[in-house]
N, C-alpha and C positions, 0 to 999 in steps of 0.2 A: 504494500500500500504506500502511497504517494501521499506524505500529512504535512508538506513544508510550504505547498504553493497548491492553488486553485485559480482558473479561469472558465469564468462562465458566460453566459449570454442568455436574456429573458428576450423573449421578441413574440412579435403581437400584430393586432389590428389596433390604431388607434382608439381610444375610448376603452379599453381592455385593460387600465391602468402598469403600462409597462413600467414605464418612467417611475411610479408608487413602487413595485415592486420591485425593481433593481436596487431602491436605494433603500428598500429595508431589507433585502438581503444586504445589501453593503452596510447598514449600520451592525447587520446583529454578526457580521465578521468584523467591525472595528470593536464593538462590545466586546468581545471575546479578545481582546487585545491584540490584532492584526492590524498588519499596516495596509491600506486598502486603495485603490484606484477604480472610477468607475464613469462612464460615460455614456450620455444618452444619442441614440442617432434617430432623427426622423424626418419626414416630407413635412411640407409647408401646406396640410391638410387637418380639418377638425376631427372629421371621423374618418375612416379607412386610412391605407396606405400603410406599408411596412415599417414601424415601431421597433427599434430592439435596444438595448441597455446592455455593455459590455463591464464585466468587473473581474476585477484579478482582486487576489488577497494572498499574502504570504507573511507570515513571519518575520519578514526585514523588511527595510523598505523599498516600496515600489513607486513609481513614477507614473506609467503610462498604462494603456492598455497593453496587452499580448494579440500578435499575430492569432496564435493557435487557440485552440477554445477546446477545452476538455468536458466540459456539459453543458447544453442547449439546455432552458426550460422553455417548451414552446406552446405559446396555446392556441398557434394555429397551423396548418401545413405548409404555409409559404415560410415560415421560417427555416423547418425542416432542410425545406429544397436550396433557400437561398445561401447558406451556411452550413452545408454539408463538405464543401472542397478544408471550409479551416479548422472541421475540428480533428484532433489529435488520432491516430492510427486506433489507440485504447481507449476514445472518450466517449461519450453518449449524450442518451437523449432523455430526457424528462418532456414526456410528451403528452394532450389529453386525448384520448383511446375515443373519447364518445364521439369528436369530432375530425380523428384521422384512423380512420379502420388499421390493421396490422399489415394489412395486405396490399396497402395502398402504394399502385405500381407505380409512381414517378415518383418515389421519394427512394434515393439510396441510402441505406443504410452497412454497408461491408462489413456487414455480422458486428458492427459496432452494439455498445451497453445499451439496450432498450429497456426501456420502464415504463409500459404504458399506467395514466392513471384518470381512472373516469371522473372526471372532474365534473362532466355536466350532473351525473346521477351523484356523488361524493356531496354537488351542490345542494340539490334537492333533499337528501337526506336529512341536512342538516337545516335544511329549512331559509335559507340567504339568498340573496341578492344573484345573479350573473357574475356580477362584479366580483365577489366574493372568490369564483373560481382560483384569480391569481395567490392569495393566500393559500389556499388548498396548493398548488402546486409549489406553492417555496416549502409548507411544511413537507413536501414528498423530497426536497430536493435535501433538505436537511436532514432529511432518516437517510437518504442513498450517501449522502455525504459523512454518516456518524455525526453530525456538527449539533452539539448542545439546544434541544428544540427551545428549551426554558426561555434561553437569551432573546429569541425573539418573540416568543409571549409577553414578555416585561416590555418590549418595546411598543407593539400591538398596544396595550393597557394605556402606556404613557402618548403614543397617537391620538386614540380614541375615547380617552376619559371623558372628553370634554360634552360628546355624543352620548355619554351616558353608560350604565353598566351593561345592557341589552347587547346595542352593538359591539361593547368589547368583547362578549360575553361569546356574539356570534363570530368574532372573527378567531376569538379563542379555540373553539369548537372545529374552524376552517382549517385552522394548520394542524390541530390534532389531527381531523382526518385524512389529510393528505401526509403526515407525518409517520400514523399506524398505517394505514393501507401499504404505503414501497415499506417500512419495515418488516410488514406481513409477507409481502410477497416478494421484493428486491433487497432483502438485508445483507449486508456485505458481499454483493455481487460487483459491485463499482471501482474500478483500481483506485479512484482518485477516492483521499478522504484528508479531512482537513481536522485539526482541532482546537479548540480554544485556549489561549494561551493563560489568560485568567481574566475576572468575572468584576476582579477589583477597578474603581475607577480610574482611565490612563489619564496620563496630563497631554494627551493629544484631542486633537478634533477632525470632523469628519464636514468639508467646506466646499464650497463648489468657488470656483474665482469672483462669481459673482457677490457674494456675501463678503470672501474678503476683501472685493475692491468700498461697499458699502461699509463696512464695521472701520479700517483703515480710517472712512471719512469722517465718520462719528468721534472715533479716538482723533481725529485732526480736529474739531470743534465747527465740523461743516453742522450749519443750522437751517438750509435751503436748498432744497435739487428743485428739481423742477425737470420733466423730462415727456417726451412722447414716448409710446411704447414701441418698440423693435426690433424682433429680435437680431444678435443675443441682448442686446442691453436691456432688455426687460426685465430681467431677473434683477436688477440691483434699486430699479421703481417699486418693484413686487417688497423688495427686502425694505425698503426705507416707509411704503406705506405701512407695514405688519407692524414693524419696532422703532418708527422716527419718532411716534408721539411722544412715547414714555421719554426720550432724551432730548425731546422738544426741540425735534426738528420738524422745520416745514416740509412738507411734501405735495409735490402739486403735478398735477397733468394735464394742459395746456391743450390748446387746440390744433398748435402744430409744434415740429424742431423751431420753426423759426422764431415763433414767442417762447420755447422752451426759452433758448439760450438768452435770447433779449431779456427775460426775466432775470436770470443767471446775474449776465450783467448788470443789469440795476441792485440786486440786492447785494452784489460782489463792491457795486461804488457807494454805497451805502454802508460798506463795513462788516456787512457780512460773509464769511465763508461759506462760498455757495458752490452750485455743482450740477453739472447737467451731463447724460448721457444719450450715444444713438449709435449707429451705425454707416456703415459710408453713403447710401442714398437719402439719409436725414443729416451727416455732416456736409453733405452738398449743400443743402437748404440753411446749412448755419454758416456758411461761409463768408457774407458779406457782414454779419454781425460779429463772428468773431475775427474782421478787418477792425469791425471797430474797436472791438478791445483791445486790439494790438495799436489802434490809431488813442484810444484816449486813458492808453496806459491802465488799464482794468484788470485786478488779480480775477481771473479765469480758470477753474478747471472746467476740460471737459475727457470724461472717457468716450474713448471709441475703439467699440468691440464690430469688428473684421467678420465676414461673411465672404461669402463666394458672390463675385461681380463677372461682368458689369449689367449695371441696372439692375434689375430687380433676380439675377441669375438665381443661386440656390440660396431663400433667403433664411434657410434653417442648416446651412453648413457651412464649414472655417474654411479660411481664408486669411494670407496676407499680405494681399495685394493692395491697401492703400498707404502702404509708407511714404512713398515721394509725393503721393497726395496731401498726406498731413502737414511733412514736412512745409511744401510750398502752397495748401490750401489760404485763398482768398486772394484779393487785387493789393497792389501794392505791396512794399518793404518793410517788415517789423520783425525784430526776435521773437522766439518762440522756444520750448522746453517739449521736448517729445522723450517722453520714457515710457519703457516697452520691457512689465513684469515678464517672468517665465514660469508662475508658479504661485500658490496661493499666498505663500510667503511675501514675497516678492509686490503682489497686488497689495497688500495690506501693509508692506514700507513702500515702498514708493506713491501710494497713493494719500499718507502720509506727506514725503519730500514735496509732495507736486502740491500741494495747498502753503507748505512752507512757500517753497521757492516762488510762486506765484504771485505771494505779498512780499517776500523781500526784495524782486525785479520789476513789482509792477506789470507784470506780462501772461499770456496764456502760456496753459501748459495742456499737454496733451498725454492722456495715460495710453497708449494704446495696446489693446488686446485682441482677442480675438473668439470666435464660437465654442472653441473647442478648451480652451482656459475658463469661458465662463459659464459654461455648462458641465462642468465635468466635477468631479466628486474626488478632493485628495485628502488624505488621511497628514496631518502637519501639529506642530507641536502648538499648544496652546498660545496664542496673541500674547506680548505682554503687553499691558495696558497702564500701566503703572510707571511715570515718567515719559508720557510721551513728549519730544519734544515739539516745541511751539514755537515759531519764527514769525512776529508778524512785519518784518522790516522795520521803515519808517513810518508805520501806521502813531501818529498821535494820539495822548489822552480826548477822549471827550470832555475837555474842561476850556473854560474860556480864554479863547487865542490870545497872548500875552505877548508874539513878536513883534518887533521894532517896524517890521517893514510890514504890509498886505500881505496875506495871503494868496500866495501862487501856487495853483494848483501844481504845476507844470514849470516849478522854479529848475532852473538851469544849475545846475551841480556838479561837481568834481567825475562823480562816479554814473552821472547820468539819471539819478532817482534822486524823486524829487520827494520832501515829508508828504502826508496824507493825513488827511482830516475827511472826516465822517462829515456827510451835509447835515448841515444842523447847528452847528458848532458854534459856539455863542463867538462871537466878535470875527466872525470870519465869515467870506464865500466860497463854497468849494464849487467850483464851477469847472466842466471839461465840455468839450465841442465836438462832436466826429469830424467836422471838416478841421483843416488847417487851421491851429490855434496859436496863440501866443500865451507866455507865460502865463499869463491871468486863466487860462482856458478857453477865452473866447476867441474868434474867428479870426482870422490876421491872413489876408490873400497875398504875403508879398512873397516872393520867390526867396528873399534872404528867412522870412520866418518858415518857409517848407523846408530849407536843407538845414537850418540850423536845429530844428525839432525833431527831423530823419536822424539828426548826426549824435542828437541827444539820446538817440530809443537804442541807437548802437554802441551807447557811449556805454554800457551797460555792460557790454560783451568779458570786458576784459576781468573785471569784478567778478561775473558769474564763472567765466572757467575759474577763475582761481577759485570760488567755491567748490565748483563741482569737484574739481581735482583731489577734493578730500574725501572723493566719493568714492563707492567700488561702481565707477561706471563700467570697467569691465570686469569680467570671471574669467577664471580659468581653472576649468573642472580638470584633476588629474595632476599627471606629473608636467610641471614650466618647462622643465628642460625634455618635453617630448619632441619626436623627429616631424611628427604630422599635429596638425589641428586642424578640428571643423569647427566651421566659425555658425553661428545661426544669432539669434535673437526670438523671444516670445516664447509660442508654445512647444513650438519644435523640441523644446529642452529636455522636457523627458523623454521622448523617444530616445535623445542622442545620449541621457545618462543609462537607456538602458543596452544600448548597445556599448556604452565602453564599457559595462559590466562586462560585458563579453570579449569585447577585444583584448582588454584589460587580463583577462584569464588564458589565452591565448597569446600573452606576451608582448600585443604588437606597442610601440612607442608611440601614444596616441593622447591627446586631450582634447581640452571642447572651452574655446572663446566665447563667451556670452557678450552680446552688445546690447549694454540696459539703459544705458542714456544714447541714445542716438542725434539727437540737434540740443543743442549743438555738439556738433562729430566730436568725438575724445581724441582726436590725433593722436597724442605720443600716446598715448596706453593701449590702442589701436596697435602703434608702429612695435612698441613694445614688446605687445604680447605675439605677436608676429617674427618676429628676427630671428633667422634662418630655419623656418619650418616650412614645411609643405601643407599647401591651405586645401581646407573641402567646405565650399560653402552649400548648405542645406537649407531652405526656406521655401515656406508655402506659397510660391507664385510662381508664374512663368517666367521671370526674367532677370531674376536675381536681383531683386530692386535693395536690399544691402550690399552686394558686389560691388553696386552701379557706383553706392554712396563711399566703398574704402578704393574704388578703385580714382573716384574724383576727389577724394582727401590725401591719400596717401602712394605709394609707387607701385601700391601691390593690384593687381590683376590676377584674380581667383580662376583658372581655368578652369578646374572642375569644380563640378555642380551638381548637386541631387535636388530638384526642385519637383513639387508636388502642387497641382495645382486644381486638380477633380473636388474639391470639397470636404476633403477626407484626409484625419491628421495620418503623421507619418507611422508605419507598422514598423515596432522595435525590430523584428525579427528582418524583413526586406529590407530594410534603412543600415542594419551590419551588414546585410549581405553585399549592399549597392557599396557601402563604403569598403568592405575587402576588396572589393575590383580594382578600386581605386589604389589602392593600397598594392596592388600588383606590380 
C-alpha cells in the first residue's frame, strides 16, 4: 500500500456541487495534518458542462496539482471517459453504478480498481436531496482510501450547523452510507491509501489566492474595495462582502469597472486605503481612470487576476498574457508598481507592500495574478498578523494646516513626493486636477508646467528602486551556484518547484529565478541572478512576454522557452519532462 501521497479528481455536471466536494475532501486531508493542493476546473456555464476538482495531499509539502490521478470520484460518465489517459496504470474509479451501468462500452477501464457505488438508490434510502449524492461518494472514497471517516463528519457539522441539526444530521447519514457500502464490498482492494497524520490543530491553513490577496488587504488597513464581478477576481468581492463588515470595511459593487475604480480613486484621495479588482476585459475599461491616478498622483491598488484572452476567450481559465498590458496600460507617461505573487504566501505580503508603497510614491500599483492562483486551494502556514507593517508616506495628521506657505497639493520636492493632506483639512485646500496642473493642483496649460510635472512623477524613480532594493524582488529557488535556471514569475511556480523536486533527485544542476516585482525591472538582481547560467524561460503565454521584458532590460536573450498558453496551468510531470530536453 501506497500511505505517503494521494491524487485524486471529483468531476461532474455543473450544479452537482463539484467544487463543495473537492474542497471538503481537501479540508478533511489538511484536518488530518496533510499538506494539500487543490484546484477547480470549469466552462463558463450555470448548469451543465464538465466540472472537475483536482487535489493531491501528501505528507510534505506540495505545491501544485499532479499530472497523474490515482482515483477518479465520478458522478457522471463523461468524467470517466475524459480522464481515463491520466490516471495511474494501479488507480481507479469511484464511480455511481445507478447512472453508469458496468458494462458501459465507451468507457475504458484496463482492468483498473472499480468501485461501483449506487448512489442514486444509497440516496433515497436515506431519504436527501440529489444533491446529497456527492457526500455519499466522498464517504465511499474515504472507506476505499482507509482515511479517518470521523475527520470529515466534524467538518460536515461545523458547514452545516448553521442549517440546523436535520441537515447535519442528513449529511451525516450520506457519508456513513457511502463510507459502509465500499467498506462492505471494496475494503482494502485499492493500492492507494493515505493516513492521517494527526487530529491535533496545525498552525497551517487551507486558502485559495483569492482570500489571501483579501485578508493581506484587511491586515494592510484597506477600508474600501469596490469592485464589479469577474471572474477570477470574484472570489476576493465574495470574501470582503462575507467578513469586511465585522472589520468595517466598505464593500461595494458598482455598476461597472469603470465606476468600480473611479470610486477606488476618490476614497484613495480622500485618505482612505482602498482597492478594486477585475480582470483584463474590465482592466480595459479602467484604463483611462487609472491614467488618472497616475496623472493626479493617487495611492491606487488594483489587483488583476489573468484569464485566457483575447476578449472574452476562456473567461473561466488562467492565463498570463497581460503583462506588457499592465505594465504600459492607459495614455500617456507615469510610474507605476506591478508585483506578481506566486503563491498564497506571496499574495498576502505583497498585497501588503502594494498598499504601503502606493502611499509612500503616490502612484498605482498593480498586484497581478492570475485564475489558476486565485482559484486554487494551498495548504501554507498560518498569516502573521501581528506587527504588520504600515507605511503611509507623506500622508499628514488631520489637524489644522500650521505651514508657513499654502498648501500645494502637488509641491515640487527633492525626491518628487509631494506631503498629502486629506480634503477636509482645516486651514488648507487639497485640490488635484486630471488635466495639466500646477502646484496648487489646479489646471496650468503651459508647456513649461506639462514637462516640469512629467519630470516630477519620474522624479520619484530613483527613491523607489533604492527602496525596493531592500526587497526580495527576486528568488532563487535551489542551489545560486546552479549551471541552469528557469526563470518564470506568478503561478507557474509551483509547477517549477515540483519539478526540481525531481531534477533535484536526479542530480541535474538546476534552480528557479522568481521575478516578483517586475516595473519597475530589478536590473542588477535580474543581471545577478543570471551570471553565467543557462536560462529556460516558462510562462503562460505565447510569446514570452517576460523574455521580451529581460531581454529589453538587460543582455540576456532567453532562447528557450516552455510556454503554455491553452488555458490550462502547467502539468509538474510534462513541464520536467519539457525541461530535460532542454537540458540535453
Amino acid at each position: 500500500m501506497q500511505q505517503d501521497e494521494i491524487s485524486l479528481l471529483v468531476g461532474g455536471e455543473a450544479g452537482q456541487g463539484i467544487n463543495a466536494a473537492g474542497f471538503l475532501l481537501a479540508k478533511s486531508f489538511f484536518r488530518g495534518g496533510l499538506h494539500v493542493f487543490g484546484s477547480i476546473d470549469y466552462p463558463s456555464l450555470i448548469r451543465g458542462g464538465h466540472n472537475f476538482y483536482t487535489l493531491r495531499a501528501a505528507g510534505y509539502p506540495v505545491y501544485s496539482h499532479w499530472d497523474t490521478i490515482n482515483l477518479v470520484i465520478a458522478l457522471d460518465a463523461l468524467t470517466m471517459k475524459r480522464h481515463h489517459k491520466h490516471v495511474s496504470k494501479d488507480g481507479g474509479y469511484i464511480y455511481d453504478s445507478d447512472r453508469i451501468p458496468a458494462d458501459h462500452h465507451d468507457i475504458p477501464t484496463d482492468k483498473k480498481f472499480l468501485c461501483p457505488i449506487p448512489l442514486k438508490t444509497l440516496q433515497k434510502e436515506i431519504g436527501g436531496t440529489p444533491v446529497i449524492r456527492n457526500v455519499i461518494a466522498l464517504g465511499a472514497t474515504l472507506a476505499v482510501l482507509d482515511y479517518d471517516v470521523t475527520i470529515l463528519e466534524v467538518i460536515l457539522r461545523e458547514n452545516f450547523q448553521r442549517k440546523g441539526d436535520k441537515v447535519v444530521e442528513m449529511n451525516h447519514r450520506a457519508v456513513r452510507a457511502g463510507y459502509d457500502y465500499a467498506k462492505k464490498n471494496f475494503s482494502n482492494e485499492f493500492t492507494y491509501q493515505i493516513k492521517a497524520i494527526s487530529k491535533t490543530k496545525q498552525n497551517r491553513i487551507l486558502i485559495p489566492g483569492s482570500e489571501a490577496i483579501a485578508v493581506g488587504a484587511m491586515a494592510a488597513g484597506c477600508k474600501f474595495y469596490s469592485a464589479y464581478p469577474m471572474t477570477p477576481s470574484s472570489g476576493v468581492l465574495h470574501f470582503f462582502f462575507a467578513q469586511g463588515e465585522q472589520f468595517g470595511i466598505v464593500t461595494h459593487q458598482p455598476e461597472s469597472e469603470i465606476a468600480a475604480i473611479n470610486m477606488v480613486i476618490g476614497a484613495a484621495h480622500a485618505g482612505t486605503r482602498a482597492m478594486t479588482g477585475t480582470s483584463g476585459g474590465g482592466f480595459c475599461l479602467m484604463t483611462e481612470a487609472f491614467s488618472m491616478a497616475g496623472m493626479t498622483e493617487t495611492p491606487l491598488v488594483v489587483m488583476l487576476g489573468q484569464r485566457t484572452g483575447p476578449s472574452t476567450g476562456l473567461p473561466t481559465y488562467t492565463g498570463q498574457s497581460d503583462l506588457l498590458f499592465a505594465i504600459h496600460a492607459s495614455h500617456g507617461e507615469f510610474p507605476r508598481i506591478l508585483l506578481a505573487p506566486g503563491d498564497v504566501q506571496e499574495s498576502f505580503d505583497l498585497t501588503i507592500d502594494a498598499f504601503n508603497l502606493a502611499e509612500q510614491f503616490q502612484l498605482p500599483v498593480i498586484i497581478l495574478t492570475d485564475k489558476h492562483l486565485l482559484e486554487s486551494h494551498y495548504t501554507n502556514d498560518t498569516f502573521k498578523l501581528d506587527n504588520v507593517p504600515i507605511d503611509r508616506g507623506k500622508l499628514l495628521p488631520m489637524t489644522p494646516y500650521k505651514g508657513e506657505k499654502p498648501y500645494l497639493r502637488h509641491r515640487y520636492t527633492d525626491d518628487g513626493i509631494s506631503p498629502r493632506l486629506i480634503p477636509g483639512t482645516p486651514n488648507a485646500l487639497v485640490h488635484t486636477d486630471s488635466a495639466v496642473h500646477k502646484e496648487s493642483g489646479f489646471q496650468g496649460d503651459h508647456c513649461e508646467i506639462a514637462e516640469r510635472q512629467a519630470n516630477k512623477r519620474y522624479q520619484k524613480m530613483p527613491t523607489l528602486m533604492k527602496t525596493l532594493s531592500k526587497r526580495d524582488t527576486v528568488k532563487i529557488h535551489g542551489p545560486h551556484d546552479a549551471k541552469t535556471s528557469i526563470v518564470s514569475w506568478g503561478s507557474p511556480k509551483g509547477a517549477i518547484l515540483e519539478a526540481l523536486r525531481i531534477l533535484h533527485k536526479e542530480h541535474q544542476s538546476i534552480n528557479f529565478t522568481q521575478i516578483l516585482y517586475i516595473e519597475p525591472f530589478p536590473v542588477s538582481e535580474v543581471e545577478k541572478a543570471f551570471q553565467g547560467k543557462r536560462l529556460i524561460l516558462v510562462e503562460n503565454n505565447q510569446t514570452g512576454q517576460l523574455g521580451s521584458l529581460i531581454q529589453q532590460y538587460t543582455d540576456y536573450k532567453i532562447n528557450y522557452r516552455i510556454l503554455r498558453y491553452d488555458g490550462r496551468p502547467f502539468d509538474p510531470g510534462d513541464l520536467t519532462d519539457r525541461i530535460r530536453e532542454a537540458l540535453k
